[in-house]
SEKOL-843053 format. One line per field, with one value per residue (C-alpha): residue in three letters; chain; residue number from 1; x, y, z. Coordinates in steps of 0.001 Angstrom, whole numbers. Last residue first. Layout:
N
kemi: (ALA, ...)
domi: (A, ...)
doke: (NUM, ...)
c1: (X, ...)
c2: (Y, ...)
c3: (Z, ...)
This chain:
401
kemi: (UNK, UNK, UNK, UNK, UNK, UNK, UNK, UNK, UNK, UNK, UNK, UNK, UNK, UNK, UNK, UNK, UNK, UNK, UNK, UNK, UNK, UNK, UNK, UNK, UNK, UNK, UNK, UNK, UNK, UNK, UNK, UNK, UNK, UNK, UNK, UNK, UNK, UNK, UNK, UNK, UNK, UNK, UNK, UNK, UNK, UNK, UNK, UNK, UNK, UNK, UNK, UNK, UNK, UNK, UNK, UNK, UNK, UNK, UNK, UNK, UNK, UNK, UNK, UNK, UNK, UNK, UNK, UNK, UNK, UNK, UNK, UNK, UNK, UNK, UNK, UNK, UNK, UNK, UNK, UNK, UNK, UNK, UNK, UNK, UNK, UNK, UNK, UNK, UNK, UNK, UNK, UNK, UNK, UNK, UNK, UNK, UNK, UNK, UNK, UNK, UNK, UNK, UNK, UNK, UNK, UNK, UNK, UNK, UNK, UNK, UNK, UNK, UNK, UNK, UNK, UNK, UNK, UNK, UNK, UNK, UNK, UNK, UNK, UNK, UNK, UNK, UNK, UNK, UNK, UNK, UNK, UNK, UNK, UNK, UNK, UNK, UNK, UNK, UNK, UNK, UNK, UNK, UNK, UNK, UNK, UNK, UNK, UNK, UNK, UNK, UNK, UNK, UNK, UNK, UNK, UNK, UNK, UNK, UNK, UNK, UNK, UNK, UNK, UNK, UNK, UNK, UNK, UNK, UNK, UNK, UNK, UNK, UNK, UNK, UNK, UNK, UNK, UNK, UNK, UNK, UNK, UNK, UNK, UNK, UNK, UNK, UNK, UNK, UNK, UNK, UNK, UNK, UNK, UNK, UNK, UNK, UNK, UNK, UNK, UNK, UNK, UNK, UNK, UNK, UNK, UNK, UNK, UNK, UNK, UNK, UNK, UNK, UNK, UNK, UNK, UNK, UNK, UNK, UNK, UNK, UNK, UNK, UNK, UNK, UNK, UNK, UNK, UNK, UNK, UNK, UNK, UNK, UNK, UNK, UNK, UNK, UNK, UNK, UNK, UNK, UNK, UNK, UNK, UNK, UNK, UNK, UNK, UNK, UNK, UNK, UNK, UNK, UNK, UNK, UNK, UNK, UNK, UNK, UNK, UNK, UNK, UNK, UNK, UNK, UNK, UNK, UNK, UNK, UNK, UNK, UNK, UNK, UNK, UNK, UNK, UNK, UNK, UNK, UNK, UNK, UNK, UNK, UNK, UNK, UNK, UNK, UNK, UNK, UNK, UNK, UNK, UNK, UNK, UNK, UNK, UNK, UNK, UNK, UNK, UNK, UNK, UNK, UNK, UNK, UNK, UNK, UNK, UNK, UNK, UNK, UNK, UNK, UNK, UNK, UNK, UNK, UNK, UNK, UNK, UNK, UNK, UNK, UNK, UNK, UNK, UNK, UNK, UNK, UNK, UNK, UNK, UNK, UNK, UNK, UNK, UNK, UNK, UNK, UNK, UNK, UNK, UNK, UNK, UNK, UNK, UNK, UNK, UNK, UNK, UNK, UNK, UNK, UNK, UNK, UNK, UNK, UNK, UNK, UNK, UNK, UNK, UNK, UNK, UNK, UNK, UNK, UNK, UNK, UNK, UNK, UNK, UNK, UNK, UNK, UNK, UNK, UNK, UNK, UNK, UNK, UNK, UNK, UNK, UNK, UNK, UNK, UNK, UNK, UNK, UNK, UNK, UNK, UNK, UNK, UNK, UNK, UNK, UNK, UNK, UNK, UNK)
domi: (A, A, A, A, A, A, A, A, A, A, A, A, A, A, A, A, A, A, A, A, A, A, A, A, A, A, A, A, A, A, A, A, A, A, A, A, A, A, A, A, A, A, A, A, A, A, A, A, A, A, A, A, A, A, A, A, A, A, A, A, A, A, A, A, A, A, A, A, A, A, A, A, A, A, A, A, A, A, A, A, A, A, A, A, A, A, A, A, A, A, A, A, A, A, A, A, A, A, A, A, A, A, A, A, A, A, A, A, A, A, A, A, A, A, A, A, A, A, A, A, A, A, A, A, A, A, A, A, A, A, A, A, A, A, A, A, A, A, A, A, A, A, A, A, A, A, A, A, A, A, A, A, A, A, A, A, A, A, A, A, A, A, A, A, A, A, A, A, A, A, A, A, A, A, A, A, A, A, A, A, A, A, A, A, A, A, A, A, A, A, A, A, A, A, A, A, A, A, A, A, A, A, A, A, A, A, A, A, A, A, A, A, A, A, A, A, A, A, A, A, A, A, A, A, A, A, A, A, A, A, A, A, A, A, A, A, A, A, A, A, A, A, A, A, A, A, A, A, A, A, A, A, A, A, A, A, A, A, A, A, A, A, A, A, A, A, A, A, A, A, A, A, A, A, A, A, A, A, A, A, A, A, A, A, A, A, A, A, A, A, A, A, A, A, A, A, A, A, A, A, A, A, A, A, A, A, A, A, A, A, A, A, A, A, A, A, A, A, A, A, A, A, A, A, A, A, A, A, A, A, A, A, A, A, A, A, A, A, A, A, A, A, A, A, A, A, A, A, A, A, A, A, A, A, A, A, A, A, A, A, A, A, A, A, A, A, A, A, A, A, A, A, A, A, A, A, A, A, A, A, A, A, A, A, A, A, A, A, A, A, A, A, A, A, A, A, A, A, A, A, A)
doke: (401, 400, 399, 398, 397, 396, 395, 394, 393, 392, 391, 390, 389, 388, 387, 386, 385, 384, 383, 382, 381, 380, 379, 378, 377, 376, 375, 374, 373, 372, 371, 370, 369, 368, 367, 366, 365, 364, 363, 362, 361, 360, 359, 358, 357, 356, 355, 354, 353, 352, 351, 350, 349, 348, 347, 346, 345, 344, 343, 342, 341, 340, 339, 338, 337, 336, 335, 334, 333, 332, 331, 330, 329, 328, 327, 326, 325, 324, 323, 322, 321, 320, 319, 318, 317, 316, 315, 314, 313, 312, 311, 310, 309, 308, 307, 306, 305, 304, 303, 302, 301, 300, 299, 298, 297, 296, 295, 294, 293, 292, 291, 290, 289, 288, 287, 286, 285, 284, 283, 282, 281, 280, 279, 278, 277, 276, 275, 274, 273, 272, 271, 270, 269, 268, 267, 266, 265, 264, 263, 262, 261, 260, 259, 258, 257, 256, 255, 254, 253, 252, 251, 250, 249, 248, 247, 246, 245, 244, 243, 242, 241, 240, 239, 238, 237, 236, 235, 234, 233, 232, 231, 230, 229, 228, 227, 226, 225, 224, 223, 222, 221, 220, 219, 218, 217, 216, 215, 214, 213, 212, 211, 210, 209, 208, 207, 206, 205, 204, 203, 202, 201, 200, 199, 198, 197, 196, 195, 194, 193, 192, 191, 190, 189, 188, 187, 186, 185, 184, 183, 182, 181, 180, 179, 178, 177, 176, 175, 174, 173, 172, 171, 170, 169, 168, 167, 166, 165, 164, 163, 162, 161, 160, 159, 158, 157, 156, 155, 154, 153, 152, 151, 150, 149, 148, 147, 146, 145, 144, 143, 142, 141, 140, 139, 138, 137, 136, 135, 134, 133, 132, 131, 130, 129, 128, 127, 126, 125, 124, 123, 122, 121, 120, 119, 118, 117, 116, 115, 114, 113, 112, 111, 110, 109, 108, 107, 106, 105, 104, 103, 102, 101, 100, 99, 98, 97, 96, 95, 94, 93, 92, 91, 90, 89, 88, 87, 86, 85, 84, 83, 82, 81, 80, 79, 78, 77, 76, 75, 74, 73, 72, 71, 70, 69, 68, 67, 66, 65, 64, 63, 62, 61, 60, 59, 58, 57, 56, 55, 54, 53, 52, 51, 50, 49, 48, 47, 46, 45, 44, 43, 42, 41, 40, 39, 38, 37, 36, 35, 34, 33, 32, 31, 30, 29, 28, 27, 26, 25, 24, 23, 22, 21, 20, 19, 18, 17, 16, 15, 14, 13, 12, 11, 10, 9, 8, 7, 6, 5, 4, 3, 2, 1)
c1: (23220, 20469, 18635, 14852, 15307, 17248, 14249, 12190, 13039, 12818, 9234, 8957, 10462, 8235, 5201, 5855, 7228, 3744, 1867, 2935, 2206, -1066, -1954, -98, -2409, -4629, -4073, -3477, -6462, -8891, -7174, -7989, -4771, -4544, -1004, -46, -3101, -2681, 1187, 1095, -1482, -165, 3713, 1986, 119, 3577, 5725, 3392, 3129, 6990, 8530, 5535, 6805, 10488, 9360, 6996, 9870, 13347, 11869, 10146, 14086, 15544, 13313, 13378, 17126, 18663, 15787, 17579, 16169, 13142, 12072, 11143, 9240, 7262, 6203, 5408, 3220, 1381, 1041, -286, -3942, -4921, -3217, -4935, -7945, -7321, -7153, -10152, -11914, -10578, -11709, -15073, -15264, -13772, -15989, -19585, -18166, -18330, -15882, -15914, -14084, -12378, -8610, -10821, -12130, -8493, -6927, -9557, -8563, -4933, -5899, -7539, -4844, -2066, -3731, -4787, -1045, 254, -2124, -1626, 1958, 2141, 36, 1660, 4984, 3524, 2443, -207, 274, -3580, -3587, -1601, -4089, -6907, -4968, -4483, -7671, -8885, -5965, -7937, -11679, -10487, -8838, -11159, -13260, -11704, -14031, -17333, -16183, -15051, -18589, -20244, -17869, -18799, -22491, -22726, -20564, -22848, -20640, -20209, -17899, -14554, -15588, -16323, -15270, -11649, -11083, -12114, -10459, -6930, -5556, -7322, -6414, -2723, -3106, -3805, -703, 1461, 963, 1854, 5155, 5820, 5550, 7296, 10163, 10592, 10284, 13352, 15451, 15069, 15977, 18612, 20294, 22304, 19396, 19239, 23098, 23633, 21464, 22559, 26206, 24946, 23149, 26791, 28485, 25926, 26221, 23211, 24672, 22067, 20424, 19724, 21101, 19227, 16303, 13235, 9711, 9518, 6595, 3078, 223, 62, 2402, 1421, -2162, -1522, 118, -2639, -5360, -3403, -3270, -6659, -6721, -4986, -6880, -10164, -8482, -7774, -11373, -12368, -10360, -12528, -15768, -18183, -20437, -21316, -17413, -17134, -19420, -17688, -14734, -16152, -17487, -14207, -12529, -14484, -14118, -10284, -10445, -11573, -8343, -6534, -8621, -7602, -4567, -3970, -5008, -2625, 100, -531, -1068, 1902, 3999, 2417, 3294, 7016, 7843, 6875, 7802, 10949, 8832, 5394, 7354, 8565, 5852, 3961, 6799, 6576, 3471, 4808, 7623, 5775, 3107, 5339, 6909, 3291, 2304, 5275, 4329, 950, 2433, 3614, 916, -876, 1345, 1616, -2436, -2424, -3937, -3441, -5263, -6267, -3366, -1260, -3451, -2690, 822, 869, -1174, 1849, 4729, 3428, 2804, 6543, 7983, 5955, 6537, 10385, 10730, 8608, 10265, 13454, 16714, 19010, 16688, 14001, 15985, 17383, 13384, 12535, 15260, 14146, 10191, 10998, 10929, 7579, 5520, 6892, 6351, 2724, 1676, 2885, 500, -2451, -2525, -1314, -4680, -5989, -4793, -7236, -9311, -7881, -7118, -9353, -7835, -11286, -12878, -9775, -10102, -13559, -13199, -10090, -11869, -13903, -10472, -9394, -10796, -9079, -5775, -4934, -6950, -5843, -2041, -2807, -4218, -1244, -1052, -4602, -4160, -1423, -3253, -6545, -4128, -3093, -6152, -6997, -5394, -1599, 112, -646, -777)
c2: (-18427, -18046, -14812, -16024, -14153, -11365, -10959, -11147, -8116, -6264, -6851, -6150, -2540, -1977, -3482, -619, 2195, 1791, 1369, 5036, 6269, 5117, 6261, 9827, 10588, 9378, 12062, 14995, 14513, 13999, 17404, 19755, 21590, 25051, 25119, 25669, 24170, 20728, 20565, 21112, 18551, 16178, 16884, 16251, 12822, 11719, 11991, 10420, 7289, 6931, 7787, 5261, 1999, 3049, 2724, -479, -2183, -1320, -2656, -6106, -6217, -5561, -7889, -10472, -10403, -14005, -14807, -12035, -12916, -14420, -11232, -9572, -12180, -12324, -8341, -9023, -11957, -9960, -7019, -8865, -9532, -6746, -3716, -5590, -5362, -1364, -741, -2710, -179, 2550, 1566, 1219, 4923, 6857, 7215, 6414, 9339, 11775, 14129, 12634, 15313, 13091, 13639, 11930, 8965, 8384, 8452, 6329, 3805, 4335, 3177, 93, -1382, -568, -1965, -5087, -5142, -5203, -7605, -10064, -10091, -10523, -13538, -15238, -14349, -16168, -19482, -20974, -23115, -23761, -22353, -19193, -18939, -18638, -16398, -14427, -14143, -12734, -10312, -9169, -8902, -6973, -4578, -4277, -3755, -41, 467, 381, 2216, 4965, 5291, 5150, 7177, 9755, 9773, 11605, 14350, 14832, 14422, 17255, 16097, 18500, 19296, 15867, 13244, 14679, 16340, 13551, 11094, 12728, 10832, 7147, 8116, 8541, 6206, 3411, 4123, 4927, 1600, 195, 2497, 1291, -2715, -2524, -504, -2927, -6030, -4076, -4089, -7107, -8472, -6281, -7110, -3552, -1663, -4944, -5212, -1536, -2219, -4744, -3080, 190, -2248, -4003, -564, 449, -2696, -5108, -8352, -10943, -13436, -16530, -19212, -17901, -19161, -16233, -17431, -16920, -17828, -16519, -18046, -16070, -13505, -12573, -12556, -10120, -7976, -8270, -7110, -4124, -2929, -3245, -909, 1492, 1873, 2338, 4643, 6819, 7128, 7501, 10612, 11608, 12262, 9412, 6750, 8615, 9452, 5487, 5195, 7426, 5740, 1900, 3255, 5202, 1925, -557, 44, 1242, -2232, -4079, -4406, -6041, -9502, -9793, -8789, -11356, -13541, -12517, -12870, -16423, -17573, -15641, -17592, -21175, -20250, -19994, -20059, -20414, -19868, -17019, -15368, -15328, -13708, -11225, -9988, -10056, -7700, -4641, -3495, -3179, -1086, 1161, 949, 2295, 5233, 6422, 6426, 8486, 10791, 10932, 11410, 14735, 15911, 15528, 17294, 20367, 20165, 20550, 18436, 15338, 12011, 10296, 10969, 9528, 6225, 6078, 6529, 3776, 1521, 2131, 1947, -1393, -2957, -1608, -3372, -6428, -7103, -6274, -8813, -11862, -10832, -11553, -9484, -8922, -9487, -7750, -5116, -4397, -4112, -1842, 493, 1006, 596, 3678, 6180, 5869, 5260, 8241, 10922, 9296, 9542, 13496, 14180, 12265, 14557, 17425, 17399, 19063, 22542, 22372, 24548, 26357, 25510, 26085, 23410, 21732, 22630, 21354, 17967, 18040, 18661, 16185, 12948, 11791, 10641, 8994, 5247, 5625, 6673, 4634, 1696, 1600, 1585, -1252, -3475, -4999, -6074, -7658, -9306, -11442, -12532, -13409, -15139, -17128, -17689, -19503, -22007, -22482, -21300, -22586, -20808)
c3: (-22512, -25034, -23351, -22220, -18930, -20804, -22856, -20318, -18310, -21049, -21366, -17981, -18238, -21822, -19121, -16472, -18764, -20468, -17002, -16127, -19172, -18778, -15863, -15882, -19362, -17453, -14003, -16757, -18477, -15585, -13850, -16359, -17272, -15723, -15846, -12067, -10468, -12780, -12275, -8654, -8093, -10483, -8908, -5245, -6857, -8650, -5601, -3582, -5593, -6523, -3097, -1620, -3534, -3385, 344, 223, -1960, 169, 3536, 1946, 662, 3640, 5677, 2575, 2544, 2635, -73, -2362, -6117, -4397, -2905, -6102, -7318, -3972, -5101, -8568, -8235, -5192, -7383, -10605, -10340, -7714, -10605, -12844, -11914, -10843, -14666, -15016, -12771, -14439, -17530, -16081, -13882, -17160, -19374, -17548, -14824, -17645, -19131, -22401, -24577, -26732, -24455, -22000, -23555, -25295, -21508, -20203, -23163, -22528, -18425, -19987, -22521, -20357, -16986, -19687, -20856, -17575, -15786, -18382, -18540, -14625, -14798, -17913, -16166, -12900, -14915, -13233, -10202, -9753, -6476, -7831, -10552, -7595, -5409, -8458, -9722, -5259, -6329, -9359, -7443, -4827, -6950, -8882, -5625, -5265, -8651, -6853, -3450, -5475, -7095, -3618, -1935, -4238, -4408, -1101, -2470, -5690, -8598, -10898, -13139, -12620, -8272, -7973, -9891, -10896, -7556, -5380, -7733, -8021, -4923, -6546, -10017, -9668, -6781, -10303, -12112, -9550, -8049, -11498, -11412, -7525, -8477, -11665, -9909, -7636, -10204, -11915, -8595, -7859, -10555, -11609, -8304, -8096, -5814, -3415, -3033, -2437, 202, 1575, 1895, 2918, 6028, 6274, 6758, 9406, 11450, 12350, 10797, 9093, 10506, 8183, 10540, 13330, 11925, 10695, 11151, 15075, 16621, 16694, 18683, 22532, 22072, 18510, 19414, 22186, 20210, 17392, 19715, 21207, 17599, 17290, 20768, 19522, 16522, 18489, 20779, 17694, 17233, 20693, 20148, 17135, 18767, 20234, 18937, 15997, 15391, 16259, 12929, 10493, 10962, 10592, 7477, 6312, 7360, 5257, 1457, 1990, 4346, 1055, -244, 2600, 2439, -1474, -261, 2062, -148, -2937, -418, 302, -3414, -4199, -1386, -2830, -6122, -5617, -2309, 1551, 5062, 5248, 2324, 3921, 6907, 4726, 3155, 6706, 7463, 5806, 7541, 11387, 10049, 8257, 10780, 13795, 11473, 10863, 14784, 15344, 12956, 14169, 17773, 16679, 14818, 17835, 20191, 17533, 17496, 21465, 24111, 22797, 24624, 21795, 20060, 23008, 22221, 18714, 19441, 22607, 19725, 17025, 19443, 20869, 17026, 16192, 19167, 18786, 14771, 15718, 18378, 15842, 12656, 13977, 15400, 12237, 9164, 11155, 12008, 8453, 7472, 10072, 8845, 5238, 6413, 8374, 5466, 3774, 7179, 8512, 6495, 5765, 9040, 8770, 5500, 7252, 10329, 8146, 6424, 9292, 8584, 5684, 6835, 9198, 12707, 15809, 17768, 18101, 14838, 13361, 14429, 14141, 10433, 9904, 11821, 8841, 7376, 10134, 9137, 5807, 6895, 10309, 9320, 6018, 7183, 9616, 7405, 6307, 10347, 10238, 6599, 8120, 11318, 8551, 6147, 9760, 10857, 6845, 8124, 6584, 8524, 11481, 14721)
């Protein structure tokens, strides 16, 4: 496979995709789900809450693997585990049995999905990395458009077991291409030990590289930002401004391609070898710009979809036009640890999002504060510790000495 054909995005894109296809695409499964195990409502929920237990922890031990045994052995393993998962929650006979393979089948993408970071990083650098992983973003981003669709449509087709079969058998699809095209990215050379001391070692080495560790938390308060919105969005458009349910996919479907749009920018600037702290400090002050704006609308008593839907949406542009800047930058301060590293990012990554959307939640139904006030005022503060963190950043960059 070569990488650099446009196969090779694609291959990329398919693994990243993963986590959409297991969250998005199930979502029309939850009713059915509970109408066959006779659970509450609500009870079905757990099927997404239990994929993401395990997809925000193992990503810290996948990574170490990686860097220790190849992206190539690891990338099969965790693909195999995810489609015998999916396939074993096909088949569950009990809810306990399927929440249990959920789990399992989270764990197995948050391994599988940390590594196409860090096989763009063993193969490329600077601008030509960013390039790389904005594509396969820009590809990435529309599967939350996509895999509701494609969800809805195997549940016509069948009921929601042939909908976990469908997973399992994309995953099947990658395995195979990965034994027939893909070779190893990662030379011996550049293997690191597999011991328990020297994992606490890389990772005390990752959270003290100020580098790193600053372009981490840039990454997961930006993404905090804009899932602030996107977990709060149902509630906010919904049941606070009266949006018709079939409406509602539509609208979110029309500012998820911000997001889109912003990391297709930064394949483009990355072609063109622009500068990537001109890049990054664009994004951040037009996501702090935009998500203040929605934050004045609302605090004004605008509780409309018209005040909130466009700010949003250029909140989200920037979100697409600096995350795959911010992500390779944070790699190349420890290029002998992009598994680790690739590891250490999408879980500090999901701590931060998840966190803040449970503590909205609990915030907003404990105090009785309307939920599109509380979710921008999140946004933009958010975004402000984001750029006043990268602005710091700088300085010392630009430091006479």
């Amino acid at each position: 496979m070569q990488t650099d054909s446009w196969r090779f995005t694609f291959f990329l894109a398919s693994i990243a995709a993963l986590t959409s296809l297991s969250i998005d695409m199930s979502l029309p499964t939850v009713p059915a789900i509970e109408r066959e195990f006779h659970q509450s409502a609500g009870q079905g929920g757990l099927t997404m809450s239990l994929f993401l237990a395990g997809y925000a922890l193992t990503p810290l031990i996948g990574g170490p693997l990686a860097d220790r045994l190849g992206r190539r052995p690891v990338l099969l393993a965790s693909l195999a585990l995810f489609a015998g998962s999916a396939l074993a929650c096909s088949l569950s006979s009990s809810f306990l049995m399927l929440l249990g393979f959920r789990l399992l089948q989270g764990c197995a993408s948050g391994v599988a999905t940390t590594l196409p970071l860090a096989i763009v990083r063993d193969l490329m650098q600077g601008s030509a990395a960013r390039q790389r992983i904005s594509e396969v973003t820009t590809i990435n981003s529309v599967m939350p458009l996509i895999a509701p669709i494609i969800g809805s449509c195997v549940m016509l087709l069948g009921n929601w077991r042939l909908l976990f079969a469908t997973q399992a058998i994309f995953a099947a699809g990658i395995v195979l291409a990965i034994l027939a095209k893909f070779k190893e990215t990662l030379l011996p050379e550049r293997r690191r030990r597999l011991h328990p001391s020297a994992l606490l070692s890389n990772y005390w080495h990752l959270l003290t590289n100020r580098t790193f560790l600053g372009f981490a938390l840039i990454n997961a308060l930006t993404f905090t930002c804009v899932f602030s919105f996107l977990s709060a969005s149902p509630l906010i458009l919904i049941q606070r401004m009266g949006v018709a349910h079939f409406q509602y996919p539509l609208m979110f479907a029309a500012i998820a391609v911000g997001t889109i749009l912003g990391a297709f920018v930064s394949a483009i600037l990355n072609a063109h070898k622009a500068s990537v702290h001109h890049i990054i400090t664009a994004g951040l002050v037009l996501m702090t710009l935009s998500s203040a704006a929605a934050c004045a609308l609302q605090l004004a008593g605008l509780h409309r979809p018209l005040a909130i839907l466009p700010p949003v949406f250029a909140t989200l542009f920037g979100f697409g036009l600096i995350s795959p800047s911010v992500m390779v930058e944070a790699l190349a301060s420890v290029p002998n640890l992009a598994g680790s590293g690739s590891g250490a990012l999408r879980s500090i990554l999901m701590i931060f999002g998840s966190g803040t959307s449970a503590y909205l939640a609990t915030y907003c139904a404990k105090h009785y504060i309307h939920a599109e006030i509380a979710t921008t005022i999140t946004m933009t503060g958010a975004v402000i510790v984001a750029l006043t963190l990268y602005v710091s950043m700088l300085r010392k960059y630009n430091a006479p000495g």
